[in-house]
N, C-alpha and C positions, 0 to 999 in steps of 0.2 A: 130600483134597488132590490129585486127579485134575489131571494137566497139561487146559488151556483146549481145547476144544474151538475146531474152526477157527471163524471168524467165520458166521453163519447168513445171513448175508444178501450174502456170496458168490452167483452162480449157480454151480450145477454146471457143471464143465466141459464144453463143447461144445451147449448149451442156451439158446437166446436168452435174454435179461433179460426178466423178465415187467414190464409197463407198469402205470399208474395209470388206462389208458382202459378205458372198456367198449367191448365191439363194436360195439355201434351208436352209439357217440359222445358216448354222456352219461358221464360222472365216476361211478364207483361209489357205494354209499351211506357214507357220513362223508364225501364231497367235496364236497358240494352248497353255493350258494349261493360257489363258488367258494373258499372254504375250505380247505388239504388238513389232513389227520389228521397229525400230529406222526409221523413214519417210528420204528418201534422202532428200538433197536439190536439188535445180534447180540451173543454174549453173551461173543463172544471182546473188545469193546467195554468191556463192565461195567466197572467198577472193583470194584462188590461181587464179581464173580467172580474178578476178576484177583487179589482181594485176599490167597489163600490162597498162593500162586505167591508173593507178593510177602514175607508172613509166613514162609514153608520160607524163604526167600533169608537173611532176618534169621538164624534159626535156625540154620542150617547156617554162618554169618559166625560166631555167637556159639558154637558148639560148641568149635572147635579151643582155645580160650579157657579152658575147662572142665575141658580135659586139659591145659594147660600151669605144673603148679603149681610144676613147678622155675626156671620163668622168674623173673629179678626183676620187682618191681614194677612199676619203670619202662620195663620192654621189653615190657610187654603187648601193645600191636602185634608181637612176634615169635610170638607165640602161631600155629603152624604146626599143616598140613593131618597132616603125618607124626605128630604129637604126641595126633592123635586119629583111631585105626585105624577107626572105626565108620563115619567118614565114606564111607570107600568102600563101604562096603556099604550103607550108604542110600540112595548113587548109584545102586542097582542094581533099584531097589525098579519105579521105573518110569521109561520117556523125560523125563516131567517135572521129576519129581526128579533124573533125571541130568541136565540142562538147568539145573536151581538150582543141581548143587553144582559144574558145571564151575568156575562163576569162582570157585570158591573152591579145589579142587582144585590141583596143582603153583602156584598162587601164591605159597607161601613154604614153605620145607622145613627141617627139620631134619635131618642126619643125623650119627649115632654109632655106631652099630651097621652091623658088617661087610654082613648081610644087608640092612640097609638100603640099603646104598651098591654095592650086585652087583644088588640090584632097582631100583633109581633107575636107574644105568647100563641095564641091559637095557632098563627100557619107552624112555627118552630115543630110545637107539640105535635103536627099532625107529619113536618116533614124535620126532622133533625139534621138533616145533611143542611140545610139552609143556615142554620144555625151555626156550622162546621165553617161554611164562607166569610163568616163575619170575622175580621183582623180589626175594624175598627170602632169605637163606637162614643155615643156622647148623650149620659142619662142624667135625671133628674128635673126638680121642679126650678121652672120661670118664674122670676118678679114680672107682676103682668100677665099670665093664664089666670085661669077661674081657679084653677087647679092649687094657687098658690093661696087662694083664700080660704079655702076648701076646713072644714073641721077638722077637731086635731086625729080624730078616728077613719075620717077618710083620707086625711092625707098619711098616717101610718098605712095605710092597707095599699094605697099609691105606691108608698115608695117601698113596700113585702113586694110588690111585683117587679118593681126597677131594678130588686137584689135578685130575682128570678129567674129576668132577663139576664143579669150577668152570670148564676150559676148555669147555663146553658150555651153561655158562650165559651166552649172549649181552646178555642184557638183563638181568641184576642190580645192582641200584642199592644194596642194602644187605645187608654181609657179618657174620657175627661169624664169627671164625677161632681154634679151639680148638687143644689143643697138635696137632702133629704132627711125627714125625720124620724121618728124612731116607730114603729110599729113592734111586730111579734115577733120579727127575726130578729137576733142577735149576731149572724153570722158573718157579716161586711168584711170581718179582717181575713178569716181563714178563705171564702170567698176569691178576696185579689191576694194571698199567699200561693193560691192554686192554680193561678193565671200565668201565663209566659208573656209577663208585659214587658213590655218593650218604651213605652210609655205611659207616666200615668201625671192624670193633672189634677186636684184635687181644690175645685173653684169654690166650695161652699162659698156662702152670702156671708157675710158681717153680721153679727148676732145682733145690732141695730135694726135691722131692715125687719118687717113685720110678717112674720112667718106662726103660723097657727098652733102647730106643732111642737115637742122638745125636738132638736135637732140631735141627728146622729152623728156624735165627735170622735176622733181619733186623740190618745193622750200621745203624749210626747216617746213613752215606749214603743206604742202602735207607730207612729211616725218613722222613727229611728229601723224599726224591723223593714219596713216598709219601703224604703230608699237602701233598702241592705238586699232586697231582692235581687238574685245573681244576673239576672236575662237584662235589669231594665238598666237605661241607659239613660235615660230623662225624667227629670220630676220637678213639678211645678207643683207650690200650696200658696195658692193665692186664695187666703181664707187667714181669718183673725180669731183663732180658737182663744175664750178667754177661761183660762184655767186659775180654780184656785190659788191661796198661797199655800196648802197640802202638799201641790203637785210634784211628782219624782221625776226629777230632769236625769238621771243618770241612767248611760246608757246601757243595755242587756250586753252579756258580754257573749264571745262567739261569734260576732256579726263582723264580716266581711264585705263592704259593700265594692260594686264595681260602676258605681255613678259617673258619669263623667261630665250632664249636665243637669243644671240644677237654678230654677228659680222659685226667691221666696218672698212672700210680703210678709213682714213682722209684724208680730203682735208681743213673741214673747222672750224677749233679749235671752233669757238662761238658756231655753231650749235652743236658740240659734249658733248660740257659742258651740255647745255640744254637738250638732249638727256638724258644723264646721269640721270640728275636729274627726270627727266620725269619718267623714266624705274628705280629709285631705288626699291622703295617698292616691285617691281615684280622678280627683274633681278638676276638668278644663275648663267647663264653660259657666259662669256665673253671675245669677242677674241677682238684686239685691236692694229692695226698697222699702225703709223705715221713716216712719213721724215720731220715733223715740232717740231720745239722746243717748246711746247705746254707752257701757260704763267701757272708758277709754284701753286700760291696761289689756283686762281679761280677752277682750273683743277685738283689743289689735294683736294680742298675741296667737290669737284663733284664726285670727285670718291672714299672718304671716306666714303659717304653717302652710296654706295652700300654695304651695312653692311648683305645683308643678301646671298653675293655672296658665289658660292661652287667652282668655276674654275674659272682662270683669266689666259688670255696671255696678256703682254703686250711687244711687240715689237716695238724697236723704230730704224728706221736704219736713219741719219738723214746726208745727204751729208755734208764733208767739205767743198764746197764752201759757205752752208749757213752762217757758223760764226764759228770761233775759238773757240773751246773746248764748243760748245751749246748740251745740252745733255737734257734727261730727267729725271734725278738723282735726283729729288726732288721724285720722288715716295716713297722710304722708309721714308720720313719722315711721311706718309698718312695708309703706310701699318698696321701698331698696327691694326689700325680702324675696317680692316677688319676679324672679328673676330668668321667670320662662315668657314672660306677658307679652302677646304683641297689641292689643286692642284692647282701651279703657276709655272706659266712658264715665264719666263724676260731675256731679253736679255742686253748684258754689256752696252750700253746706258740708259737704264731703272736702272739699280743698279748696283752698286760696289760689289765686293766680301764681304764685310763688310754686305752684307744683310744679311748673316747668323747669323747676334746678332740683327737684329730685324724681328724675324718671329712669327707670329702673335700662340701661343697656340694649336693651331686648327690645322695647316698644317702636312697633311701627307708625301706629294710630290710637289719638287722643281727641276726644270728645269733653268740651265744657257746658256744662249746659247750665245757662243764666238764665230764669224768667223775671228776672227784677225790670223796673219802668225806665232806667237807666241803660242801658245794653252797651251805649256811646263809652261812658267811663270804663266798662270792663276792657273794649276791646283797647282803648289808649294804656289801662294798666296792662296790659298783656305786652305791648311794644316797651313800655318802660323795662321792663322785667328782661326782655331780647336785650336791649340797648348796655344793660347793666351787665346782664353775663356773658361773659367770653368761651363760655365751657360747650362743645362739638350738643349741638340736640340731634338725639338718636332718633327723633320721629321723620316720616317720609307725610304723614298729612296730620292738618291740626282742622278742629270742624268746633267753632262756637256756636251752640244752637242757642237762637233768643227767642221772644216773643215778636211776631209779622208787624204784629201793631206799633208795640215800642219800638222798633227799629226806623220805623217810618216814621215815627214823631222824632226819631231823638238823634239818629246815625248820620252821618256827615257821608256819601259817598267817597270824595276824598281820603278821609281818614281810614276808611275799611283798604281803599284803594292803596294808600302809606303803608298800613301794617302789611299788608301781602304780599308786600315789594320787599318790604324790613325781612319777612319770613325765608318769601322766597334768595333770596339771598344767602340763607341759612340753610337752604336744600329741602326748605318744609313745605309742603302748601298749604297755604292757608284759606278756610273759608268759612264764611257765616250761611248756617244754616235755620231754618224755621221747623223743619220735623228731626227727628231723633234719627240717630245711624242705626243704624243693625246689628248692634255690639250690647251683647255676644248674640253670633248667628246659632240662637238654639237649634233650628230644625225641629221640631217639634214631635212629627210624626212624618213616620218613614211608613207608608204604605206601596 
C-alpha cells in the first residue's frame, strides 16, 4: 500500500509533449484509417490503483474506534485519535500513509492524563494549524488516574491547562467536559461563549465522589447562558451541582436559545423548571432523569409547554427513604399537551399503566420501563387495561423493558405470548424488552 505514484502520462518537466504525428506525416500504426487508439491512463488515474490509498483511509477512520471501549455506546463518534497511540506510528511508516492519517490525526482528542495535556500543548504551541483540525474533543480529570488523587495545587494547575487546551481550540464544535477544579483561571465561561459548539456535555462527578480539589461550578445563570448559545444544538449536564438556598434561579433576559436537544440529570427542581421554559419554543429531543419528587403543578406546567417536542424519556427512580409512596405520577395528567410527540419512553414512577388511555394522537412509540421483581403482573395489568378500553391506540409499537432475571423467574411465555396477540389485534406491537430503546435518539456529536 505504497502512496500512488505521480501520474505517467505527465511530461517530465522541461521536455516538450511528445505528439501522435509521425515525421513524415502519416499517423502512427493503430491510427490508420483515421481512428485514434483509445490514450492509456497513468496510473496515478486508476481507481484499481488509487484503491488501496482509499482502503488505509477507511482503516485508519475505523482504528481509533477499536481503542475507545470506555466510551458509551451512543458516543461512538467520540471515538478519538489519542485513544489509539499506534496511529501515529503508522503515520510514520511512509509519506502515503502519513497523508491517510493526517485527516484523521488532531481531529478529535481526548485528554486525561497530565502527560497528555503537556504534549497536546507543546506540539499545538509549536504547530497551530493542528490545533485548527481539532472539531472535537473530551477534557478533564478520571475517577481512577493518579491524577485524581493528585493535591489540591496540582490538580488546579492540571486543570489551567485543560482551560488552555480549550482556549486554543478555535474551531470546536463538540465538547464533553469532565470534572475539574478550580486553579488561577477563572475564565471557563467566556472560554465556551467563544467556541462555535455545536455540542457540549457537561459530565462533572457528584460532589460525593472524592475529588482533592474545590470544583469548578457553573450557577444556574452560567447554565441558562450557555444552552442559549446560537450555533449549539445539543446539551447534556449530567452532573448534580448542589447550590445553596441563596441561589438565583431566574433567568438573564435577552437569551434566545435555539436548543433542540437536550439531556439533564437533576439535582436541582427550581433550576430545571426554568430551563424548561427557557428551551420550550426550541426543544425536540429530551432526556430527563430525577431521584426527587419534582413539585407536581409548577413542573407539569413547565413541561406542558414544550408543545413542540418529538422524543421524551422521563425517568424517575426516586429512593424509598425519601417519603412513602412519593412518585412522579402527576405526568399524565400534562401529557394530552404534548401534541407533536411521536416516541416516549417513562418509567413506572412516571406513569401507571393507565397511561395507555391518555396518549397524546401523535405517538407512534411507547416504552415502559419496569425493574420491579414482579414484571409478570405489569405485563397482565397492561392486557387488563386493552380489554377495558375500546378507545383506537394511536401507537404502531409498545416495548416493556424489564429486568433478564425477573423475567425468568416470574413471566409465563404464554402470557407475554396472550398479550401480543391482544395488542396485535389492536394494530400495536408489542414486545418485552431487557435493554432500553433509543428514545430520544440524541445524536450526540456530528463530526
Amino acid at each position: 500500500m505504497a502512496p500512488n505514484k505521480e501520474d505517467c502520462s505527465e511530461p517530465p518537466h522541461g521536455k516538450p509533449e511528445r505528439t501522435n504525428s509521425h515525421p513524415n506525416g502519416t499517423k502512427p500504426h493503430g491510427c490508420q484509417h483515421g481512428v485514434d487508439r483509445p490514450k492509456s491512463r497513468g496510473s496515478g488515474q486508476s481507481p484499481a490503483l488509487r484503491l488501496p490509498t482509499e482502503i488505509l483511509l477507511r482503516v485508519f477512520e475505523f482504528l481509533p474506534i477499536l481503542f475507545a471501549h470506555e466510551i458509551r455506546e451512543d458516543l461512538v463518534a467520540w471515538s478519538v485519535t489519542s485513544s489509539c497511540p499506534n496511529l501515529m506510528n503508522l503515520s510514520l511508516v511512509c509519506r502515503g500513509w502519513r497523508q491517510a492519517a493526517q485527516g484523521i490525526l488532531y481531529h478529535s482528542i481526548t485528554l486525561a492524563r497530565s502527560e497528555q495535556v503537556e504534549l497536546f500543548l507543546r506540539t499545538i504551541r509549536e504547530r497551530p494549524d493542528l490545533a485548527d483540525r481539532v472539531t472535537s474533543a473530551q477534557l478533564g480529570l478520571i475517577d481512577g488516574t493518579p491524577e485524581w488523587s493528585w493535591s489540591t495545587e496540582k490538580q488546579g494547575n492540571l486543570s489551567d491547562q485543560f482551560l488552555e487546551v480549550i482556549s486554543r481550540l478555535g474551531n470546536l464544535r463538540n465538547l464533553l467536559l469532565r470534572a475539574l477544579t478550580q486553579g488561577k483561571r477563572r475564565d471557563i465561561h467566556e472560554l465556551i461563549s467563544r467556541l462555535p459548539l455545536e455540542c457540549l456535555m457537561l459530565k462533572f462527578y457528584d460532589t460525593h465522589l472524592d475529588l482533592q480539589g474545590s470544583r469548578l461550578l457553573f450557577s444556574p445563570a452560567d447554565i441558562y447562558r450557555t444552552v442559549s448559545k446560537p450555533k449549539l444544538q445539543v446539551f447534556e449536564l449530567n452532573w448534580r451541582p448542589h447550590w445553596d438556598d441563596n441561589t438565583d434561579y431566574e433567568i438573564p433576559s435577552d437569551l434566545e436559545p435555539a436548543l433542540r436537544r437536550l439531556s439533564v440529570t437533576v439535582n436541582s427542581p427550581p433550576g430545571l423548571i426554568h430551563l424548561m421554559r427557557l428551551l420550550a419554543p426550541s426543544l425536540r429531543d429530551f432526556n430527563l432523569y430525577t431521584e426527587h419528587a419534582l413539585e407536581p403543578e409548577a413542573t407539569g406546567e413547565a413541561m406542558a409547554s414544550l408543545v413542540h417536542l418529538h422524543e421524551l424519556r422521563f425517568h424517575s427512580q426516586i429512593s424509598t427513604s425519601v417519603g412513602a409512596g412519593e412518585t412522579n405520577g402527576w405526568f399524565c395528567n400534562y401529557l394530552p399537551a404534548l401534541k407533536k410527540l411521536k416516541r416516549l419512553s417513562v418509567s413506572d414512577q412516571v406513569a401507571q399503566p393507565s397511561i395507555l388511555k391518555r396518549l397524546p394522537a401523535s405517538l407512534d412509540v411507547l416504552e415502559y420501563i419496569y425493574w420491579d421483581r414482579r414484571p409478570d403482573a405489569m405485563i397482565g395489568v397492561f392486557e387488563e387495561i386493552l380489554e377495558e378500553s375500546q378507545q383506537p391506540l394511536p401507537l404502531k409499537e409498545f416495548f416493556v423493558a424489564v429486568d433478564e432475571a425477573a423475567y425468568n423467574e416470574a413471566v409465563d411465555e404464554d402470557l407475554v405470548q396472550q398479550v401480543t396477540y391482544s395488542f396485535a389485534k389492536r394494530g400495536v406491537k408489542f414486545q418485552v424488552t431487557f435493554e432500553l430503546a433509543d428514545i430520544p435518539r440524541i445524536g450526540w456529536c456530528q463530526i
